[in-house]
C-alpha positions, 0 to 999 in steps of 0.5 A: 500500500502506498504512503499516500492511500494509507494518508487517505485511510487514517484522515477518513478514519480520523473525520468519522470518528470526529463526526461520531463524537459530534454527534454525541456531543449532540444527543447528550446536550440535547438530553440535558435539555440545552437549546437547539440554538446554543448546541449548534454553536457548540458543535459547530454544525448546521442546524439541520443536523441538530434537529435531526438528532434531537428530535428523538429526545423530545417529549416522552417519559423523559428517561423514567424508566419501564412501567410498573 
């Protein structure tokens, strides 16, 4: 394998790993209840993509837990 395909193989590695820890950095903001505005900025993303992933933390139990 060349130098440079191997170059290639840890940036892309690197940029999904960077983007996976984005996005959680956005589901446990959103959890914690921080507006949709103020994670945009922290994460430095679009608001697109906030609005994606904090859709599935809005209303419900909340985390209660199972019914008893």
């Amino acid at each position: 394998m060349s130098a440079r395909r191997k170059v290639d193989r840890e940036k892309r590695q690197s940029d999904d790993a960077t983007e996976l820890l984005r996005d959680l950095l956005i589901v446990e903001l959103s959890k914690a209840g921080v507006p949709q505005s103020q994670i945009r900025k922290l994460a430095g993303c679009g608001m697109n993509r906030v609005s994606a992933i904090a859709r599935f933390f809005k209303g419900g139990d909340k985390g209660k837990g199972p019914p008893e």
